[in-house]
N, C-alpha and C positions, 0 to 999 in steps of 0.2 A: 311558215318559213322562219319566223320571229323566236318561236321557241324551238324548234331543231338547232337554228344558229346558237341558241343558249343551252341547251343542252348539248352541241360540240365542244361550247367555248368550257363549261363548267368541265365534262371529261377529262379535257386538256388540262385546264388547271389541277382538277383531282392529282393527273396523270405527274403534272411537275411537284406536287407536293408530294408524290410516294416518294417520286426519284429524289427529290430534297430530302423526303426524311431518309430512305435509307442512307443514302451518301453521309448523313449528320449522322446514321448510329453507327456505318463503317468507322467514320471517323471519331464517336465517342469509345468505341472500345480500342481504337490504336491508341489512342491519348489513358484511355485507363491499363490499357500492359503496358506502354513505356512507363506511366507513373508508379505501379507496381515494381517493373522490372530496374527503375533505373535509379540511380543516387540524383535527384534534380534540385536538392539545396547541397551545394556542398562547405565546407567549412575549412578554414585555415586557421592551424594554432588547435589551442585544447582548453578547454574552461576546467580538467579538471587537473588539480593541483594536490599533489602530495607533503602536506605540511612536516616543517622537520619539528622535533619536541624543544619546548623551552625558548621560543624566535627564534630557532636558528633561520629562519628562511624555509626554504622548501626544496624538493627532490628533484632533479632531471637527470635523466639518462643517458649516458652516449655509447658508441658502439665501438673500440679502439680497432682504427685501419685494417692494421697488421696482426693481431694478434686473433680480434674479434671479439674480444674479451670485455664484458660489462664495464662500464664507469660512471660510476655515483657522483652526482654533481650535486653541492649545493648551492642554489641561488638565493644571492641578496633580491630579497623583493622591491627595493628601491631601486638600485641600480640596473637592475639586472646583471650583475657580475656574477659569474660563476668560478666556482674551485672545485677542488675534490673535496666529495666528504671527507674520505679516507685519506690521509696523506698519504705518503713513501712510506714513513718509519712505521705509522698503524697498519699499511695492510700486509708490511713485512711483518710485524707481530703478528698480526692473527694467523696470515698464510703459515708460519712458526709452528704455532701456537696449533694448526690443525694440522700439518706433518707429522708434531709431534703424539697426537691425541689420536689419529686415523689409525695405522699410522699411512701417510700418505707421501707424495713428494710433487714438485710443481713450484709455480710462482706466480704471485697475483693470486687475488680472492678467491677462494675455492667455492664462494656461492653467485649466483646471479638474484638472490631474492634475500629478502631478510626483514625482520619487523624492529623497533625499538622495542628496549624491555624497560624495566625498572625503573619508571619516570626520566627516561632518556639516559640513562647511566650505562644502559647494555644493549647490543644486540641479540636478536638469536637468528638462527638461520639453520634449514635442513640441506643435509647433503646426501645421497644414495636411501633416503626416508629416516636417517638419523640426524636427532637435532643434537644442535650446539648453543651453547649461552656462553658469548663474549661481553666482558666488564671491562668497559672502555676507560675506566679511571687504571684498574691495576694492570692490565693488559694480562687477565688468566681468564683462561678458554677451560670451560666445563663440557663433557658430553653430559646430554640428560638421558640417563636411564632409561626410558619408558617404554612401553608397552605397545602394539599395535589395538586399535580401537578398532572393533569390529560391528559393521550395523545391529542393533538391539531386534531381539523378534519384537515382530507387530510393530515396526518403526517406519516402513517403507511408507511414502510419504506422508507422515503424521502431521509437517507443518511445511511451511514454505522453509527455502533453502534446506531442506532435510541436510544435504552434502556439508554446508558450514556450521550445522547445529553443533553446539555442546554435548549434546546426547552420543553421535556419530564420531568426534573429535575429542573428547573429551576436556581437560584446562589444568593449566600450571597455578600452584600456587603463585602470590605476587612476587615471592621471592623466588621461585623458582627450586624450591629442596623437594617440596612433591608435585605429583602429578596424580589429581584426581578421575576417576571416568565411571561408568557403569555397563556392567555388566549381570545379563538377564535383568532382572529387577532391583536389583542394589547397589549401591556404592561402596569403591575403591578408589584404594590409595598406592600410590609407589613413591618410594624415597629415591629421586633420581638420581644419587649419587650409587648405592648400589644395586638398585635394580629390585629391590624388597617389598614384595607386598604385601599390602594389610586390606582385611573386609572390615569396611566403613560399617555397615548394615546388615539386617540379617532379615529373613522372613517374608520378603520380596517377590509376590508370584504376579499370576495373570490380575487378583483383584486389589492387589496393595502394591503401588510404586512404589519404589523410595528414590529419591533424586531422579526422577524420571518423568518430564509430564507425559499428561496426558492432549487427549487431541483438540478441546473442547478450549484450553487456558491459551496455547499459543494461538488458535485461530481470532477467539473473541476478544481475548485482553494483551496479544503481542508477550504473553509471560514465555518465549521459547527456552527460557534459562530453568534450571531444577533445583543448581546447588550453587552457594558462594562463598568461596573464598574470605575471610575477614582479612582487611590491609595487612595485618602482622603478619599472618600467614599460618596462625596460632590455632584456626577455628575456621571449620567449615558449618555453615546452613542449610538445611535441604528440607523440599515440601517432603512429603509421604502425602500419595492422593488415594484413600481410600473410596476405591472403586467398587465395592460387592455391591451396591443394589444398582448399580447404574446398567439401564439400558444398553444390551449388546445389537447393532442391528446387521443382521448377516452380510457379504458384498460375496458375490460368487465368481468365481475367475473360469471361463470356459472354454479358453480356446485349447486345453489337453483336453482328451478323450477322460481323463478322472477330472470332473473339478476341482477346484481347490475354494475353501470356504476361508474368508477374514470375517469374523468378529471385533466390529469396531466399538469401542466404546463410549457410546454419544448417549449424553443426556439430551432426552429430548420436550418442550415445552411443556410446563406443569408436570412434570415427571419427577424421579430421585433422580438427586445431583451428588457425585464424587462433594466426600469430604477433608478437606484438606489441611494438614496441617504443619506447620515448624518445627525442626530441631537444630539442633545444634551440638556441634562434637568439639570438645577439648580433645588435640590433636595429642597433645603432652602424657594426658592424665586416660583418655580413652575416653572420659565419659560424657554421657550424651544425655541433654538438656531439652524437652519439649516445652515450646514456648507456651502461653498461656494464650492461646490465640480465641480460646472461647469457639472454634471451627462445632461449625454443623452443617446439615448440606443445604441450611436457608440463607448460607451465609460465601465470602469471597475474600480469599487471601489473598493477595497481590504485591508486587513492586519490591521485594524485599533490599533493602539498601543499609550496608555496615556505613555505622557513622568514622569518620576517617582516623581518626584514634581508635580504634576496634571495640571503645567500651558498651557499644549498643549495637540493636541491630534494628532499624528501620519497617514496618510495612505497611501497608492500607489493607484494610477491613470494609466489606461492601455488603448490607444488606442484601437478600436477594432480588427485591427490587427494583438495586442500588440506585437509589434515591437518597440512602445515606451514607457518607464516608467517612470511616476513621483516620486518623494518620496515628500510629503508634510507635513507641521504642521495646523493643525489650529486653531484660539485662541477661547476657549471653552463659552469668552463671548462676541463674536462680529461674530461668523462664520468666520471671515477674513483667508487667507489660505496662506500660504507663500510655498514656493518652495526651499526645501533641494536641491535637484540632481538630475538628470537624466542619463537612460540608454535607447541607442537608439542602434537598428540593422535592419541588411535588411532584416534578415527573422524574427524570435521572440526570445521575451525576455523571458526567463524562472523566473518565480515564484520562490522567497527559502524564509526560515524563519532565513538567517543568519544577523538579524539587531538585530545588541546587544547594550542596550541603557550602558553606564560606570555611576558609583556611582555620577563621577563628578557633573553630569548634563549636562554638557558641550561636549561628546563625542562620538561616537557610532561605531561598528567593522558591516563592511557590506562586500557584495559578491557580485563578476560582474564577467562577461565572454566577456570583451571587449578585452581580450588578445586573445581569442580563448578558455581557460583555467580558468575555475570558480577560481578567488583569493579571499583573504581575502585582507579589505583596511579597514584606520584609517579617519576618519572624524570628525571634528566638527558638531555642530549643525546649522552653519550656512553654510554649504555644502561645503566648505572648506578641500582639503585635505591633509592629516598629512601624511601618508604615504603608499602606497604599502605595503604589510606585507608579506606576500607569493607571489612565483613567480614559473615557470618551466610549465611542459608537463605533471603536476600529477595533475588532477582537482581535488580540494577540494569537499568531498562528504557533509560535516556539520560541524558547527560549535558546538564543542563538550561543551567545557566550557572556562570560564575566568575567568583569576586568575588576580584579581588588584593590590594586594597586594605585589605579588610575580614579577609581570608584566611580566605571563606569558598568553600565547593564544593560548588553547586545539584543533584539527581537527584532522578528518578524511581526506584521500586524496585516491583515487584512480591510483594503476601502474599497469604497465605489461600488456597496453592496454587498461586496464579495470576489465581485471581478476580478481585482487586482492585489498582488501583495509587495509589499515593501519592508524595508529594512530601519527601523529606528533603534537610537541610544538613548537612556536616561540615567540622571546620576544618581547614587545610592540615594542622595537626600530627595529626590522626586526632583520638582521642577518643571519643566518644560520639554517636551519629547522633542531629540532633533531627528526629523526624517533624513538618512542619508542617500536614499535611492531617488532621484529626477527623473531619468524617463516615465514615462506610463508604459504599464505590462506588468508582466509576473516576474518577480525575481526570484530567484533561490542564492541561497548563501551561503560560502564555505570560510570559515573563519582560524587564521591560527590557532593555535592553544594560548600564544601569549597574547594575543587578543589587540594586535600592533594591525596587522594586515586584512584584507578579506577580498574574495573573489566573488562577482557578483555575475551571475547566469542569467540571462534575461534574453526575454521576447516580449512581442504585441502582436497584436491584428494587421499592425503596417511592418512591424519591425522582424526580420528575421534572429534568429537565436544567434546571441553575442554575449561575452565574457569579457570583462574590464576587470582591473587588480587595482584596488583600494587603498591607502592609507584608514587606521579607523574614524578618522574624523572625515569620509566621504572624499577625501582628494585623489582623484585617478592619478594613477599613475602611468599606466598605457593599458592598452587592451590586447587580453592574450588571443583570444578567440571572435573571428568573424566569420558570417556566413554569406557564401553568391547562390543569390536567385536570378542567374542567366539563364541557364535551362530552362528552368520552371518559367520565366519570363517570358521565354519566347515560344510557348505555349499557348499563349492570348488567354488565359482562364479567367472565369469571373471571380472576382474578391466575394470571399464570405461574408456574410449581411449581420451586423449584428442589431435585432431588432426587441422590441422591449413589447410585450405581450399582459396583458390583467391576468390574474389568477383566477378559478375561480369562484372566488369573493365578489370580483370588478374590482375590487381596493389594490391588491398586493400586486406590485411591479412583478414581472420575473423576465429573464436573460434569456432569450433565445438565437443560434444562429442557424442561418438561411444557407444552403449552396448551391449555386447552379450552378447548370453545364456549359460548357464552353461553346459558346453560337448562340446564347440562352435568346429566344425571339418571345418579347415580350405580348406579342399579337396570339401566340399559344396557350393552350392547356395545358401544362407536364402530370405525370403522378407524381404523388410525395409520398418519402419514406423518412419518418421516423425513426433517428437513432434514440435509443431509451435506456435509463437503467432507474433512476430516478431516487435509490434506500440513503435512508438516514448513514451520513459520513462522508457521502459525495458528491460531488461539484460536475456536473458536467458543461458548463460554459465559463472560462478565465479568458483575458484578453491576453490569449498568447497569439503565436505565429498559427495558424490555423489551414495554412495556404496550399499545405502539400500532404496533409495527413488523409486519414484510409476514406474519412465522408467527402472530401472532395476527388479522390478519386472513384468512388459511388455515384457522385453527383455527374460525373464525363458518360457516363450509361444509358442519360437521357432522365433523370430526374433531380427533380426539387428534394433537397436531403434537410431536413429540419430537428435539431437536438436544441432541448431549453430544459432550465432549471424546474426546478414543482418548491413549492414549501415543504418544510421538512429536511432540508439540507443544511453544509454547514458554510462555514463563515460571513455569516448574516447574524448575528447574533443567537440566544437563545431561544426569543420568545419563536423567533423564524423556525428554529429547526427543532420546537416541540409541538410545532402544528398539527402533526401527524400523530402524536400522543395517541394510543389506544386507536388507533384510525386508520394503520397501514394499509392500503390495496383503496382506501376511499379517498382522502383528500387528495394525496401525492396523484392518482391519476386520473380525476376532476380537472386537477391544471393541466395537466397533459392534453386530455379532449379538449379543453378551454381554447388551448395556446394552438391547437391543431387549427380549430373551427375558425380562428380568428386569423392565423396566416392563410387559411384555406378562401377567405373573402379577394385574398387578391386574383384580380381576373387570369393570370394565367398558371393557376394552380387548379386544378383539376379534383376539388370535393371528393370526386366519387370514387375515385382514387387513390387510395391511403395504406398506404404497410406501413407495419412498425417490427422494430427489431430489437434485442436486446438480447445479455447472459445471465443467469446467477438473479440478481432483482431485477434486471433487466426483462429475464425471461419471464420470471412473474409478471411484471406490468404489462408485457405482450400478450401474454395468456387472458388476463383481466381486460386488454383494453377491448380483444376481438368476444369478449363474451359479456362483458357490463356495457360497452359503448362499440355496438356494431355498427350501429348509422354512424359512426365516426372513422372506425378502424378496419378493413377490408379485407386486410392480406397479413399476417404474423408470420419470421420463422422465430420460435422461444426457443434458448436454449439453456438446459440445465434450471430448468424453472421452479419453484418452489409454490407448492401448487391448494399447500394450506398450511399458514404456522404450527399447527398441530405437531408438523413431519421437523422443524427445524429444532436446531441447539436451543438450549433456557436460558445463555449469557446474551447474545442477540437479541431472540425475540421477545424475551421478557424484560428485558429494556424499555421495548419499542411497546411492548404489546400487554405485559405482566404474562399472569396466568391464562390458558381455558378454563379454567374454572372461576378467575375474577371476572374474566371480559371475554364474556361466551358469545356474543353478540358482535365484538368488533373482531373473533376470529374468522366468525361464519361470514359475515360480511366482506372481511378480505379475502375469503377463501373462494379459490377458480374454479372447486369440487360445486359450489353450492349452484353454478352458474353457468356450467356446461349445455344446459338448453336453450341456452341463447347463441351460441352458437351460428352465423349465418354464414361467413366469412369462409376463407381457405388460413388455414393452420397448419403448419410444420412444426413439431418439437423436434428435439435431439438433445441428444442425453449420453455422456459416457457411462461404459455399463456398470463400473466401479469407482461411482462418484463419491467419495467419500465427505463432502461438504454436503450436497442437498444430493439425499440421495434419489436411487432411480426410483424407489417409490412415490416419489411427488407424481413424477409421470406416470407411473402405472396406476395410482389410482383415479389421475385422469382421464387416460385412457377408458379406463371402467364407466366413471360417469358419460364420458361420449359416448359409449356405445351404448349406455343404458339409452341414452336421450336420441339415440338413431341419427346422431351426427357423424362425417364423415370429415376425414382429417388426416392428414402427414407424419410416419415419424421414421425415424432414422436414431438409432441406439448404437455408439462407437464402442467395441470390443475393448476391454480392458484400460479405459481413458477414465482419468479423475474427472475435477469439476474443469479443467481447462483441458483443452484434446489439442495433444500436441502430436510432432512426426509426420506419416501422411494424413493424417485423420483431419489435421488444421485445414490442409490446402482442401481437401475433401469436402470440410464443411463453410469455409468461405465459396465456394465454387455452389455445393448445392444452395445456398442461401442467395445466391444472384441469379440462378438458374429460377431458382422459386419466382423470384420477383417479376424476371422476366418475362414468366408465362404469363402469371395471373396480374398483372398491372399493364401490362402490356409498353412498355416507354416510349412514344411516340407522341408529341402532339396530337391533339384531335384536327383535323384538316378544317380549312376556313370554310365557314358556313357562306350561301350563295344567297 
């Protein structure tokens, strides 16, 4: 009688925990499509600000009643007083001034858009896709000549923002008399007063660029620029990348009945590399100057920067290890090349844009991490150093601005591990750094050109995203931008946990956050899903706002959602993020298992239950984690995975990694091919079919090794999608990657044992 009555009572109970769980996952998928579907932080005002040149203040817009017709306003940033940019009598001149030049007729502005030119002296603005250049001191209005820019073959997405590239748009001299561009493989000129053109270049095909990069410079070193301009206006610069022995690797377009074949040109690890090199053209005289760059393909041109008097022309030089860096000048009419400075290390030198040339002529504010700690230092031109400017265990994240006048020196710095970043000044002479940002969180920072004001962007883990407007000595002055978490409030969600996990060394701190779901019942088991991506450059936990983003709506699903830091990343100083040195796919995802095993102790996190997710290294480390640490990892969707450095570019991975042929041993080791027999887990890749970043061979030779090893496994290949699948393909594969998880993790507490 004793045990029927327990076995009713235990039923019953079974019976109210279905009915509780289902009702809890009705209700975690309506709380994840409203969080989806709905704007639930909303914001008042605008953090972002359009600075005018020279203090004048900054830009806002209005929309006149009656007319409808644009008005440029400029705001005093103290006050807030506003006027018009333009008065009465200047936009009767120019509106004049473009009657007469169109010819046209009308009154009021005839543009609604316009940029500053010539260190604030002039506008320019397009009207029916022809521009104009207005000199605001003499009130004469120029049409500019030029040309229609037409996408280059073999351009279609060669780099990010292809649309605003230099290559696609081409560029005005500073003064505006020509207008440079390219066409097929060489460079052109037109004199925009009569529409005249001249060929810059000659000899220009599929294996020699000339002012054209290539796909491998804008991806790995941000070089998207080809040719520049010298201040005068006197002399242009441009790489020539010669490409003949570099690796073509086919990408095949299918969805017409004829394919269509792209030959991309990617050097790929331990492979031949494009060699690159400088010239320079006397615009006057015609002739054209190769700099003395010493270029071979073991070697890295970079950064090219005209010193502001036009007598030299600036660039960095990078072993191919780059381990070592040059900063050089070279004279624009003898190629002759002299040697500023150098920074050497045992593993590599990191890239930045912090080389600020001073009005002097004579000086320039640079960044090294030869402390361990990215500083700021004071130099001469002739490599001479003035002094240390910044110092301590907070790395400089950028070189914000500089005040000459004031002789002060704006940056960003990164503390608290890394977590957070803030905003400091220091004076030319060094001293004592004033932090000017108080909250805790991440700021970001928009600064005038006169270097008077600044808008500071910020969030935390409590604080939602807000914008405040500065004096530069940190005094608010009011705040432009707030944000309401009423919505999102009244949602009841759990706060994200930020919790501190050992690496695994057991010594190394690392940042992890937690999210659960909303009803989260501590008496439970959840699954857990790791968000991942973990490659050297990236941070995935800062103490921002975290409250309303894509893992806490993940987390509403009915799971424990867990992303944390690994060694090997950045703003922790150097020794941090050269851990991984020759070791990719081993240490970085050792702490990952680590940090997994160790949140997985709490009782209602569910061990045996574990996906992980990621893109691009993301999907690497998913690949790795479900074939090197199966008793950890369960469930993977990889996407766009890179599946042995063998398959990637030499500027990346031989950073990170050198040669195959020096560290054959830390390739095979990081590589997912070696590892495919372990395999226990359920696995989804997806891969666009013409990823021109990692390509789809990563996959397919994965694919090979699984089926060598009689593994069975997931995949999904998007038509015609680069390394990011945008259009339907997006919502496609956000949908198949929840669908995945859902089968195979099941989200459901486990029901209470009797």
């Amino acid at each position: 009688m004793k045990r029927a009555l327990f076995i009713l009572v235990a039923i019953a109970m079974t019976g109210l925990f279905v009915h509780s769980h289902a009702s809890a996952q009705v209700r975690g998928k309506a709380l994840y499509e409203k969080m989806t579907s709905e704007r639930l932080v909303t914001s008042e005002g605008s953090s972002r600000v359009q600075w005018l040149p020279n203090g004048q203040g900054y830009l806002s817009t209005e929309t006149d009643s009656k007319s409808g017709a644009k008005i440029f306003m400029r705001v005093d940033p103290k006050s807030g007083a506003q006027k018009p940019l333009f008065d009465e009598t200047t936009t009767a001149a120019i509106r004049s001034a473009y009657n007469a030049a169109a010819p046209a007729s009308g009154d009021g502005l005839p543009f609604t858009d316009f940029d500053f030119a010539m260190d604030g002296n002039a506008i320019k603005f397009s009207v029916d896709q022809k521009d104009y250049l207005y000199n605001l001191a003499d009130n004469k209005l120029s049409f500019l000549n030029r040309p229609k820019v037409e996408p280059q073959p073999v351009s279609d997405d060669l780099m990010r923002n292809m649309r605003g590239s230099q290559l696609w748009n081409g560029e005005y001299s500073p003064d505006f008399r020509y207008f440079a561009f390219v066409k097929g493989y060489d460079l052109y000129m037109v004199d925009t007063r009569d529409g005249s053109e001249k060929r810059l270049t000659t000899g220009g095909n599929e294996k020699l660029f000339n002012a054209r990069p290539d796909w491998v410079y804008p991806e790995e070193f941000s070089q998207t620029t080809a040719y520049w301009w010298s201040p005068n206006s006197k002399m242009i610069a441009y790489y020539q990348f010669d490409e003949g022995d570099v690796h073509k690797y086919p990408l095949v377009h299918d969805l017409k009945s004829e394919a269509h074949l792209e030959l991309q040109s990617y050097p790929k690890a331990g492979e031949t590399n494009p060699t690159v090199y400088l010239h320079i053209i006397d615009l006057e005289s015609g002739k054209s100057v190769k700099v003395n760059t010493e270029s071979t393909n073991q070697n890295y041109i970079v950064r090219p920067i005209w010193l502001r008097d036009s007598s030299g022309l600036t660039f960095q030089r990078l072993n191919r290890h780059q381990s070592h860096l040059e900063l050089l000048v070279a004279d624009p009419k003898s190629g002759a090349v002299r040697k500023i400075l150098e920074e050497k290390e045992e593993a590599f030198v990191n890239l930045h844009d912090d080389f600020h040339l001073l009005a002097d002529g004579k000086h320039f504010i640079w960044s090294s991490e030869r402390t361990g700690w990215r500083q700021l230092y004071l130099y001469d031109l002739q490599g001479k150093l003035v002094r240390q400017l910044t110092d301590g265990e907070q790395p400089v994240s950028s070189l914000t601005a500089v005040d000459e006048k004031g002789k002060w020196i704006y940056y960003t710095a990164n503390t608290s591990m890394g977590l957070e970043t803030h905003f400091f000044r220091i004076k030319f002479d060094g001293g004592k750094a004033q932090k000017l940002t108080d909250a805790e969180g991440s700021h970001r920072i928009s600064m005038d050109p006169a270097a008077k004001y600044y808008v500071d962007s910020f969030s935390s883990f409590d604080t939602p995203p807000m914008a405040n407007l500065h004096e530069a000595n940190g005094k608010k002055i009011r705040t432009l931008m707030s944000s309401s978490t009423e919505k999102l409030d009244a949602l009841d969600l759990e706060e994200p946990e930020l919790v501190i996990v050992k690496a695994a060394d057991g010594k190394t701190d690392l940042h992890g956050l937690l999210y659960k779901p909303a009803g989260f019942d501590p008496t439970q088991k959840y699954p857990l899903i790791v968000s991942v991506y973990g490659g050297p450059h990236s941070k995935s936990v800062r103490n921002s706002y975290q409250k309303s983003g894509y893992l806490q709506m993940m987390a509403q699903l009915g799971y424990m959602i867990w992303s944390q830091d690994n060694r090997g990343l950045r703003n922790r100083g150097k020794t941090f993020e050269t851990e991984t040195y020759l070791k990719l796919g081993q240490i970085d995802l050792a702490d990952q298992a680590a940090g997994v095993k160790q949140i997985s102790e709490r009782s209602y996190i569910d061990g045996s239950r574990v996906g992980v997710f990621g893109g691009s290294y993301g999907g690497y480390m998913t690949c790795l984690a479900l074939l090197k640490e199966p008793d950890v990892f369960h469930v993977g969707v990889a996407h766009a995975p890179v599946t042995d450095w063998r398959n990637y570019d030499t500027i990346y991975t031989e950073r990170y990694m050198r040669t195959p042929q020096e560290n054959a041993d830390g390739y095979d080791t990081g590589s997912a091919l070696k590892f495919a027999e372990n395999l226990q887990g359920k696995l989804l890749i997806t891969h666009g079919s013409v990823d021109n970043n990692v390509h789809p061979g990563n996959t397919i030779q994965l694919i090979e090794e699984l089926v060598k090893a009689g593994k069975y496994f997931d995949l999904m290949f998007y038509p015609e999608q680069r390394h990011g699948v945008r259009g339907a393909g997006r919502a496609h594969l956000s949908n198949l990657r929840l669908n995945y998880f859902e089968k195979h993790l099941q989200p459901q507490p486990t029901p209470p044992t009797m």
